[in-house]
KOLROFI-983586 format. One record per residue (C-alpha): z, y, x; residue number from 1; residue in one letter. Coordinates in steps of 0.001 Angstrom, whole numbers. Each point is the difference from the previous one (the first is absolute). Example, Ala and Ser with C-alpha at 12.3 -4.5 7.8 and 13.67 -1.06 7.14 Angstrom:
! residues 2
<r><zz>7800</zz><yy>-4500</yy><xx>12300</xx><pos>1</pos><code>a</code></r>
<r><zz>-660</zz><yy>3440</yy><xx>1370</xx><pos>2</pos><code>s</code></r>
***
This chain:
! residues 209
<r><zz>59161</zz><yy>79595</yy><xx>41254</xx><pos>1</pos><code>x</code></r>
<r><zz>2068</zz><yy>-2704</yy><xx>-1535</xx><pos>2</pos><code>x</code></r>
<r><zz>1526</zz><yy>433</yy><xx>-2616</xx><pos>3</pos><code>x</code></r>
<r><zz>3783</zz><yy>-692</yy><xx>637</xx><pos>4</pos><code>x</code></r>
<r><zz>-640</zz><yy>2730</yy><xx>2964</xx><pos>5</pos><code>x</code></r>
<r><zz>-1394</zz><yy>2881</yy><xx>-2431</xx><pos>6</pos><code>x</code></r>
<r><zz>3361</zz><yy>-1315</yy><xx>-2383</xx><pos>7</pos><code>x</code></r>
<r><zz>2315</zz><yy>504</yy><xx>2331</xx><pos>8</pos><code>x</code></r>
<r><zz>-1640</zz><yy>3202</yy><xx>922</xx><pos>9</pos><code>x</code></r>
<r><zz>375</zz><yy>1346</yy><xx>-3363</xx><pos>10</pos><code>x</code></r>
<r><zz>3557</zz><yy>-1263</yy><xx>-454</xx><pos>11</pos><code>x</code></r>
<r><zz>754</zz><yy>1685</yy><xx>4189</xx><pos>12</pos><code>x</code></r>
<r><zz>-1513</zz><yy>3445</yy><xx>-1969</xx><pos>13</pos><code>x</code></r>
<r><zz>-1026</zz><yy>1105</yy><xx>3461</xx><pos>14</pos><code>x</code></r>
<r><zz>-1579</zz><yy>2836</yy><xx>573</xx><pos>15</pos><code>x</code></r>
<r><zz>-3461</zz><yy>-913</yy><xx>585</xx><pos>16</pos><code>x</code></r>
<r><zz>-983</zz><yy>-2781</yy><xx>-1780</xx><pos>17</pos><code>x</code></r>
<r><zz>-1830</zz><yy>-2786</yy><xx>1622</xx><pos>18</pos><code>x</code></r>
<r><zz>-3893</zz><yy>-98</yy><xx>-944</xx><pos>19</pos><code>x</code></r>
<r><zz>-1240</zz><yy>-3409</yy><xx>-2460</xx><pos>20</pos><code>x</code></r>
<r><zz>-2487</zz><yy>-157</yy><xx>2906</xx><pos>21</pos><code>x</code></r>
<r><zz>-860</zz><yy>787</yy><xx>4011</xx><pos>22</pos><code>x</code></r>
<r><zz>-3085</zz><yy>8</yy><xx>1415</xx><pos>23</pos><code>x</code></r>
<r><zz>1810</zz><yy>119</yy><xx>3346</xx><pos>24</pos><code>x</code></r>
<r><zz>2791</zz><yy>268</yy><xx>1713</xx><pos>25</pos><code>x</code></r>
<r><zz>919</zz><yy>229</yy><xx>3829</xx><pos>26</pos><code>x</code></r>
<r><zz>3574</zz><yy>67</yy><xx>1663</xx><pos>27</pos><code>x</code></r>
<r><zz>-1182</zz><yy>2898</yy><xx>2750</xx><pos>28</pos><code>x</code></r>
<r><zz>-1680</zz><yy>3332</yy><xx>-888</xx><pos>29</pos><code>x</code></r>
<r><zz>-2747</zz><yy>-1122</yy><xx>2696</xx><pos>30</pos><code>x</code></r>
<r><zz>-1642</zz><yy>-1903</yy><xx>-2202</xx><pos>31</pos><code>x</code></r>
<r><zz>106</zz><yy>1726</yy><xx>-3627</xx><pos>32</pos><code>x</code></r>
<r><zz>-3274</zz><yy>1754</yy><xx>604</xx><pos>33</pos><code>x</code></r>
<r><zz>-1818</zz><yy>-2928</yy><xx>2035</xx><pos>34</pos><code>x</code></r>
<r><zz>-1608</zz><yy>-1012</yy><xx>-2657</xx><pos>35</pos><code>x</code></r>
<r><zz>-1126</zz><yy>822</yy><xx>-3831</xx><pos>36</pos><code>x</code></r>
<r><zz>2167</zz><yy>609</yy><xx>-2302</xx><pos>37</pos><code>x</code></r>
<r><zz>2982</zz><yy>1741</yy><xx>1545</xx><pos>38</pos><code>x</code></r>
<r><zz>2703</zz><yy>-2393</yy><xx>519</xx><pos>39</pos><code>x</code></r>
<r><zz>3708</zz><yy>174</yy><xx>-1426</xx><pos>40</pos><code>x</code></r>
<r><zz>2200</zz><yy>83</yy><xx>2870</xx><pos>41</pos><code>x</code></r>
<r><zz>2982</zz><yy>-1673</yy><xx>-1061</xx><pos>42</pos><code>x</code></r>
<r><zz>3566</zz><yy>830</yy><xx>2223</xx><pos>43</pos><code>x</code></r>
<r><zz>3358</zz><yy>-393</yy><xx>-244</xx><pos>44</pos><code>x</code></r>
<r><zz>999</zz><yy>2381</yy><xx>-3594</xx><pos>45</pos><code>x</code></r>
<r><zz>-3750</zz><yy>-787</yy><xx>-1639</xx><pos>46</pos><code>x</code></r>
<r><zz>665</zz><yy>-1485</yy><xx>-3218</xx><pos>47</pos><code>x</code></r>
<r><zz>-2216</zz><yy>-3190</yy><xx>563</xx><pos>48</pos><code>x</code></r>
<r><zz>2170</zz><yy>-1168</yy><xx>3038</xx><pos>49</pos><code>x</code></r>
<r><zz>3078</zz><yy>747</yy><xx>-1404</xx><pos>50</pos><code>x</code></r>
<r><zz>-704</zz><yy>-1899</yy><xx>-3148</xx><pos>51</pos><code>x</code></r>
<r><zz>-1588</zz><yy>-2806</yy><xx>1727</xx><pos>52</pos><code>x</code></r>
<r><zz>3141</zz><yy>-296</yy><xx>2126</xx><pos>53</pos><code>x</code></r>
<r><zz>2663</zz><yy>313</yy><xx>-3188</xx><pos>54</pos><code>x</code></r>
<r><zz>-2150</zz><yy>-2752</yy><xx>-1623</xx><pos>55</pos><code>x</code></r>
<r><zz>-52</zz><yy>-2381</yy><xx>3113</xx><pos>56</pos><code>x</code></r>
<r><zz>3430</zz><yy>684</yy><xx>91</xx><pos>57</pos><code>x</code></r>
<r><zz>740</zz><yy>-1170</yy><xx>-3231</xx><pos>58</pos><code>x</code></r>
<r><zz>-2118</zz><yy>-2928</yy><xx>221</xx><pos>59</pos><code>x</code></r>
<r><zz>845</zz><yy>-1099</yy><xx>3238</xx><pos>60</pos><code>x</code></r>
<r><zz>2734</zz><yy>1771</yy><xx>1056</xx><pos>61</pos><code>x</code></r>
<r><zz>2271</zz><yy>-3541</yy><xx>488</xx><pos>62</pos><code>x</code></r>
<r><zz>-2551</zz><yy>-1019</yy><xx>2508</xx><pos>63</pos><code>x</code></r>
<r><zz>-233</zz><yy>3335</yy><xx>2133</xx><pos>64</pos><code>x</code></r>
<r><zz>4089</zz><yy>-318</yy><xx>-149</xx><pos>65</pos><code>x</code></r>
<r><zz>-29</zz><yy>-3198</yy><xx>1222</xx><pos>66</pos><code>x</code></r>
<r><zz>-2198</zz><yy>1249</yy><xx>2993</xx><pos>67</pos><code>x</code></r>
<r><zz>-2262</zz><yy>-2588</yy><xx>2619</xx><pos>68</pos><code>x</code></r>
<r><zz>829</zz><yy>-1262</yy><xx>3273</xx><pos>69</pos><code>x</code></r>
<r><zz>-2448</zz><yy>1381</yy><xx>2443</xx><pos>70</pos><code>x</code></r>
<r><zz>-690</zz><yy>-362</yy><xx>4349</xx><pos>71</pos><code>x</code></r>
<r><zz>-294</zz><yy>2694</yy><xx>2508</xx><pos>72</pos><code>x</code></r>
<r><zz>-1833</zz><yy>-1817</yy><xx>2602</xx><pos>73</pos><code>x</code></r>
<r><zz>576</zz><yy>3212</yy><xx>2164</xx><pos>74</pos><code>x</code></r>
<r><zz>3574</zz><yy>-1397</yy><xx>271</xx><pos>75</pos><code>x</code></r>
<r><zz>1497</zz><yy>3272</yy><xx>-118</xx><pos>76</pos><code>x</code></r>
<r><zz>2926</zz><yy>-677</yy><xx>-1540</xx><pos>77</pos><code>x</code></r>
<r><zz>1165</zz><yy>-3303</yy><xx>2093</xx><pos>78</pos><code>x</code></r>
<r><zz>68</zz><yy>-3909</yy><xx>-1725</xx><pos>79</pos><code>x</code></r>
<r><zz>2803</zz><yy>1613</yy><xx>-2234</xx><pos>80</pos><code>x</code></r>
<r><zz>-762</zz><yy>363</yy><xx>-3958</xx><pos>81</pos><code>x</code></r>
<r><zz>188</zz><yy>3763</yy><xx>-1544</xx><pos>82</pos><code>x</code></r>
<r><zz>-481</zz><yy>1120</yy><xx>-3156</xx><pos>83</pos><code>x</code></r>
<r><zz>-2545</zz><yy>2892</yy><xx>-577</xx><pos>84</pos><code>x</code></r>
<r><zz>590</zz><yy>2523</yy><xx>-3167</xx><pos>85</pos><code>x</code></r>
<r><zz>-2577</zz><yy>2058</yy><xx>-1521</xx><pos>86</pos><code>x</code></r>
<r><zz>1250</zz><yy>3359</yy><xx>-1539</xx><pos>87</pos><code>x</code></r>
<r><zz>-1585</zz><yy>2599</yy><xx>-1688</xx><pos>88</pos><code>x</code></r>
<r><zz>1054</zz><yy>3447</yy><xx>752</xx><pos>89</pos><code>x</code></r>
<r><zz>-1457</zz><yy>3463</yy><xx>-1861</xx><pos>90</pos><code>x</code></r>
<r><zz>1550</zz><yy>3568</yy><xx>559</xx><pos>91</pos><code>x</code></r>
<r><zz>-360</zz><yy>2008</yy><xx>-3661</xx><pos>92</pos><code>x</code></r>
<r><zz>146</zz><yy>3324</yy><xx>-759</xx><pos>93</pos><code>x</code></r>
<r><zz>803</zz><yy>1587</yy><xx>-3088</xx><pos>94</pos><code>x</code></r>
<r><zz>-3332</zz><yy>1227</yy><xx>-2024</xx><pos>95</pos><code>x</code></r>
<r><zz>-870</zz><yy>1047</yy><xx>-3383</xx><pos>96</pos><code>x</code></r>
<r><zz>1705</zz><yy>-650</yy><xx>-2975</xx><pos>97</pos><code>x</code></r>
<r><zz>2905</zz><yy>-1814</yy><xx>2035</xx><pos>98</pos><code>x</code></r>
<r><zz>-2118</zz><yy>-2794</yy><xx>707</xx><pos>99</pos><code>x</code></r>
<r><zz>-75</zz><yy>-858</yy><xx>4003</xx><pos>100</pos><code>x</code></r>
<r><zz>-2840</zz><yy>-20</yy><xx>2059</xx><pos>101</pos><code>x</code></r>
<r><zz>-449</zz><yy>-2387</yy><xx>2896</xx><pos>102</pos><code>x</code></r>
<r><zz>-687</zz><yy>2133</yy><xx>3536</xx><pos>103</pos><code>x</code></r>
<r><zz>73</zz><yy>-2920</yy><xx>2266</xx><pos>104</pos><code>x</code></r>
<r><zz>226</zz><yy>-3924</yy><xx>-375</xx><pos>105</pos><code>x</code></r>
<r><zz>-438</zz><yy>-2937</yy><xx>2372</xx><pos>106</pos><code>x</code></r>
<r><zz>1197</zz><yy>-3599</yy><xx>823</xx><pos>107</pos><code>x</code></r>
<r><zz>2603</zz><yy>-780</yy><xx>2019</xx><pos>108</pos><code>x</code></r>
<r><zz>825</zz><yy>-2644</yy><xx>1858</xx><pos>109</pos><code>x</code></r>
<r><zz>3246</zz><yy>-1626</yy><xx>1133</xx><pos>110</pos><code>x</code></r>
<r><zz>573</zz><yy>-3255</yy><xx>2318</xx><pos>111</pos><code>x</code></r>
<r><zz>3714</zz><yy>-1577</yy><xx>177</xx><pos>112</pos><code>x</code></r>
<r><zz>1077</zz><yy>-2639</yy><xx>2161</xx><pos>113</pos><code>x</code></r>
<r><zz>2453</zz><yy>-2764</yy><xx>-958</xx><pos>114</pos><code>x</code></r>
<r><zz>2873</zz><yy>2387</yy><xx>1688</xx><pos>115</pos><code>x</code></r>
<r><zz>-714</zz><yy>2499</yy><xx>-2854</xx><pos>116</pos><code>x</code></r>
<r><zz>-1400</zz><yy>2662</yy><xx>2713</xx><pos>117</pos><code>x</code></r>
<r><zz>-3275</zz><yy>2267</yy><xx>-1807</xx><pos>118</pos><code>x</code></r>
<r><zz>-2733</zz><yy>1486</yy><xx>1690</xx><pos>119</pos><code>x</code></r>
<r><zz>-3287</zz><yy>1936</yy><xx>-942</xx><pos>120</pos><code>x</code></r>
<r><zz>-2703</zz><yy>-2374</yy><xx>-349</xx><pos>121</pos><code>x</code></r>
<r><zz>-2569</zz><yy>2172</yy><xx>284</xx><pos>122</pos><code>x</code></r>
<r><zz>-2935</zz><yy>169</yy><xx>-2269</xx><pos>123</pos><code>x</code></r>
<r><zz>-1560</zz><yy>-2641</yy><xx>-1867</xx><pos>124</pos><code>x</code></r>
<r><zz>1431</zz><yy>-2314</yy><xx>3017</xx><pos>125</pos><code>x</code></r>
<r><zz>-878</zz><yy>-3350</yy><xx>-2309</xx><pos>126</pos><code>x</code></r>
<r><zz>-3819</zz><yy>866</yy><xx>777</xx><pos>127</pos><code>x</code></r>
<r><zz>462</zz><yy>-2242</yy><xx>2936</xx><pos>128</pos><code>x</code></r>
<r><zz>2071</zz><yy>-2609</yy><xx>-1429</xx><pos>129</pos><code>x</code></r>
<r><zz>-1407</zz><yy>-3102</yy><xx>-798</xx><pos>130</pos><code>x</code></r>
<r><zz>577</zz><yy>-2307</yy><xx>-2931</xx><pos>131</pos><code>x</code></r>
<r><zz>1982</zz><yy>-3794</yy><xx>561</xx><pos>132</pos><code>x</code></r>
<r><zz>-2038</zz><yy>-2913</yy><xx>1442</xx><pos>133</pos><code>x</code></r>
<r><zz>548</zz><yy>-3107</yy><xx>-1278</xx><pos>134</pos><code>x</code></r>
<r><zz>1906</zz><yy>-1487</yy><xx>2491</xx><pos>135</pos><code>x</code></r>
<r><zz>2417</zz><yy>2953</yy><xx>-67</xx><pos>136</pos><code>x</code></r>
<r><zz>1122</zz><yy>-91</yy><xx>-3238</xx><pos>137</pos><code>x</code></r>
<r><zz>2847</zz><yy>-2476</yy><xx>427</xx><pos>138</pos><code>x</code></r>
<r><zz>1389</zz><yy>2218</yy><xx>3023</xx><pos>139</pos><code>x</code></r>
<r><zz>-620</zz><yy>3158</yy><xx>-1798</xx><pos>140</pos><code>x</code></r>
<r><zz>2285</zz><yy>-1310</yy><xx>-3334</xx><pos>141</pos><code>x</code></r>
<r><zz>2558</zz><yy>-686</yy><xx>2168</xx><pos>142</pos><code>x</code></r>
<r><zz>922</zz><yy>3977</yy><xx>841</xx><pos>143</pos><code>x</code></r>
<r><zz>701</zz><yy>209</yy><xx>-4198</xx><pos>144</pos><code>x</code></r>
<r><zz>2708</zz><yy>-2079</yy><xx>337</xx><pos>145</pos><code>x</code></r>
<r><zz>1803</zz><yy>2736</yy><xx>2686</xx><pos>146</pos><code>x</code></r>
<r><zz>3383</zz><yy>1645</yy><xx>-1414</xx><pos>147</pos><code>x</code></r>
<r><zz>-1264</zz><yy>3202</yy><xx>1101</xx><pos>148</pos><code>x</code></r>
<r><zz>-3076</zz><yy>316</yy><xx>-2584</xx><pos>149</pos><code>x</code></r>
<r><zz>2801</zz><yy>-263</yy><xx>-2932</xx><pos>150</pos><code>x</code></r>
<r><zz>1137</zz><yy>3216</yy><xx>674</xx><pos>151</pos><code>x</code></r>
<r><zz>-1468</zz><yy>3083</yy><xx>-1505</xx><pos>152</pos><code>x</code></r>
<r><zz>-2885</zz><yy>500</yy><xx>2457</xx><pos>153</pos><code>x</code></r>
<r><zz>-1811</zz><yy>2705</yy><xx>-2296</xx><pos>154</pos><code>x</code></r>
<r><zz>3236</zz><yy>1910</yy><xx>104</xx><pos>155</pos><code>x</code></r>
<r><zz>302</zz><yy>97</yy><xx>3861</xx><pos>156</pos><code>x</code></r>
<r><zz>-3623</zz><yy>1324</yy><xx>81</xx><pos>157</pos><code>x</code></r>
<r><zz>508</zz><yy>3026</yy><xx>-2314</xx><pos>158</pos><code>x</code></r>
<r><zz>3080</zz><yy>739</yy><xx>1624</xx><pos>159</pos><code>x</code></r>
<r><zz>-2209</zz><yy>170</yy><xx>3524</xx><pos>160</pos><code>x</code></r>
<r><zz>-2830</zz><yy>2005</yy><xx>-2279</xx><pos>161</pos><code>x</code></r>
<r><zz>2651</zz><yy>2370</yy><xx>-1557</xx><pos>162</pos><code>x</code></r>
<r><zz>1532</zz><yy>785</yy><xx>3848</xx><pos>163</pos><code>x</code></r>
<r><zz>-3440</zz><yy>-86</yy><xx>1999</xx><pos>164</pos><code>x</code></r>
<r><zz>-3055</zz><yy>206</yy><xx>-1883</xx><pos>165</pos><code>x</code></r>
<r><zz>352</zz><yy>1903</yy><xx>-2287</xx><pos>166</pos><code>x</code></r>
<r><zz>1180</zz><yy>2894</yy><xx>1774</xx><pos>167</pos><code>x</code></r>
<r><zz>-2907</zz><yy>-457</yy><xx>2380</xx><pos>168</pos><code>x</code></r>
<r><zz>-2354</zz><yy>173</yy><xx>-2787</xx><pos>169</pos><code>x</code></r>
<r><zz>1253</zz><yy>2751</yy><xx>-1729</xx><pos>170</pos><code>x</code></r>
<r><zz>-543</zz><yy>2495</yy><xx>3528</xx><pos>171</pos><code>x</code></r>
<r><zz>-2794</zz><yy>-1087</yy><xx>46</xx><pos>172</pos><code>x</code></r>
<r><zz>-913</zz><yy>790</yy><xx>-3592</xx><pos>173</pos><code>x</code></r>
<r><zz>1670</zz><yy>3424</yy><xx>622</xx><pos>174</pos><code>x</code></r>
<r><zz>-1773</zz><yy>1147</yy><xx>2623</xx><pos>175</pos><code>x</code></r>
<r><zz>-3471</zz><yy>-1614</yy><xx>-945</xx><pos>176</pos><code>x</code></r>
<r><zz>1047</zz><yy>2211</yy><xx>-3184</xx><pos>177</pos><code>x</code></r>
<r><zz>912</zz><yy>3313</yy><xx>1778</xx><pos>178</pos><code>x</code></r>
<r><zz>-3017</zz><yy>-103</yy><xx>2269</xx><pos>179</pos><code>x</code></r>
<r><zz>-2306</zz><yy>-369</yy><xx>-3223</xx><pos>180</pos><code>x</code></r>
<r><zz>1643</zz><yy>3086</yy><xx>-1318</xx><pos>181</pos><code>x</code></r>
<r><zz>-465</zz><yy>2026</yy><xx>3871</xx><pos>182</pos><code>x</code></r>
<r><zz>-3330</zz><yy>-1003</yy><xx>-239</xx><pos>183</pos><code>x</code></r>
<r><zz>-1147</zz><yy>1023</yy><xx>-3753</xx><pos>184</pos><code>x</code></r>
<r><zz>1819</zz><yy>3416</yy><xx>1074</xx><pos>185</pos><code>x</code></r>
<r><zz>-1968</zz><yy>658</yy><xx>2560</xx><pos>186</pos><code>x</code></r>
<r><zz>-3124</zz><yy>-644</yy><xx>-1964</xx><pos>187</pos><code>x</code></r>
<r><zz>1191</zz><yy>2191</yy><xx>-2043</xx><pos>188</pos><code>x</code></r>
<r><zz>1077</zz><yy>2769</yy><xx>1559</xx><pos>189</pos><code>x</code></r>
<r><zz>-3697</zz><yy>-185</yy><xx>2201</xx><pos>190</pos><code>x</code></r>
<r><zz>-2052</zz><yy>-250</yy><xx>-2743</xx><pos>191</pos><code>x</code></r>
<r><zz>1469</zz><yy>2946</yy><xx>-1172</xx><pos>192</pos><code>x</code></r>
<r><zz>-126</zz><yy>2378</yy><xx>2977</xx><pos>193</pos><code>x</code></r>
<r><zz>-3577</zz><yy>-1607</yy><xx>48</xx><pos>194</pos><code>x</code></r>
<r><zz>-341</zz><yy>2114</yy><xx>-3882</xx><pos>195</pos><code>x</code></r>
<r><zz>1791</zz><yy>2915</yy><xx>1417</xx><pos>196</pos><code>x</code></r>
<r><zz>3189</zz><yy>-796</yy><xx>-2465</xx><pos>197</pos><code>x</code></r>
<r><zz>3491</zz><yy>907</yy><xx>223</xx><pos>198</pos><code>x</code></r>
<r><zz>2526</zz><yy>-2590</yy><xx>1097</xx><pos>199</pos><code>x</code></r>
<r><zz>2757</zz><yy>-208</yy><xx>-2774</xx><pos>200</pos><code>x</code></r>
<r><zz>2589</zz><yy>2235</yy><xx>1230</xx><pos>201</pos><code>x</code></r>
<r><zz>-2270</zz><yy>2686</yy><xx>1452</xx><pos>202</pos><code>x</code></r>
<r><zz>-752</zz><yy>3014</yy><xx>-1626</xx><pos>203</pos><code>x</code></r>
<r><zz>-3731</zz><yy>840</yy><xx>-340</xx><pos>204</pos><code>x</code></r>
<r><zz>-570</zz><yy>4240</yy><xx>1112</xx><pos>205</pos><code>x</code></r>
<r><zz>-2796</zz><yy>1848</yy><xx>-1147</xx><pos>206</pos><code>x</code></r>
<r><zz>-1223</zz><yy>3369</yy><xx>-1162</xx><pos>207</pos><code>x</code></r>
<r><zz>-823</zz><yy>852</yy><xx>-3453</xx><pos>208</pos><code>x</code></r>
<r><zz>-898</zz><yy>3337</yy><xx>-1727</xx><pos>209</pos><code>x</code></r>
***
């Protein structure tokens, strides 16, 4: 690992401490065991990603403002320009020691039109965007000039998020949550009729001398 990630590791104090060294790592459970050794999978809340994303954030965090002009040759959206905002959204929980724990996390993402209307994007919905060619460039710088990308896009997109998304992903997160729980609890409770144990709350008769 470089080392300006394992410093800012140390300085983060996370929890678990990223490793000087992987032998691998893999993005999807799938593949940790495909091959020798086991893989790290890194996720969202692994301390690897999240310090590789502070760091690129402090390096080149003017740049990722500053955003890219991209196509959708699907033409979904019409010949008119829109701005598309990436947010990240976690739901925490209070754990040990007072320090929160994430339960859920994604990306979100929000499209708005030049009339300031906001709509789910779906996900990951600049995997089939292209990048400028070079005879659109001229066309494309054109659409900075608009009035309407002075005001305070980022704004209008967590005011959507606050109102729509988030909401959405916090059921979800709920009830993903409470059917865990339903499930573990009926593990429970078979495995121990299974033993012949007493549910908590029963009493337990028997005959003794």
């Amino acid at each position: 690992m470089p080392g300006r990630l394992r410093d800012r590791d140390r300085f983060a104090g996370g929890v678990v401490p990223i490793s000087e060294r992987y032998e691998r790592i893999c993005f999807d459970k799938e593949y940790r065991d495909s091959h020798k050794p086991q893989a790290a999978i890194i996720t969202p809340g692994h301390g690897l990603l999240d310090v590789t994303i502070a760091v690129t954030l402090e390096e080149a965090g003017d740049v990722l403002k500053r955003g890219a002009i991209l196509v959708d040759e699907a033409d979904e959206y019409g010949l008119e320009p829109h701005v598309l905002v990436t947010l990240d959204h976690a739901i925490r929980k209070p754990g040990r020691h007072g320090q929160p724990s994430v339960v859920s996390r994604r990306m979100q993402f929000v499209m708005i039109d030049r009339q300031g209307n906001a709509q789910d994007a779906g996900p990951a919905p600049y995997l089939d965007f292209r990048p400028l060619k070079p005879d659109e460039t001229d066309a494309a710088r054109r659409f900075f000039e608009a009035d309407w990308l002075k005001d305070d896009i980022e704004k209008m997109a967590m005011y959507f998020a606050i109102a729509q998304l988030v909401p959405q992903h916090l059921t979800e997160t709920r009830e993903r949550r409470l059917a865990e729980v339903d499930r573990v609890e009926g593990e429970v409770k078979a495995r121990d009729q299974l033993l012949g144990r007493p549910r908590r709350g029963a009493s337990a008769q028997g005959t003794g001398r």
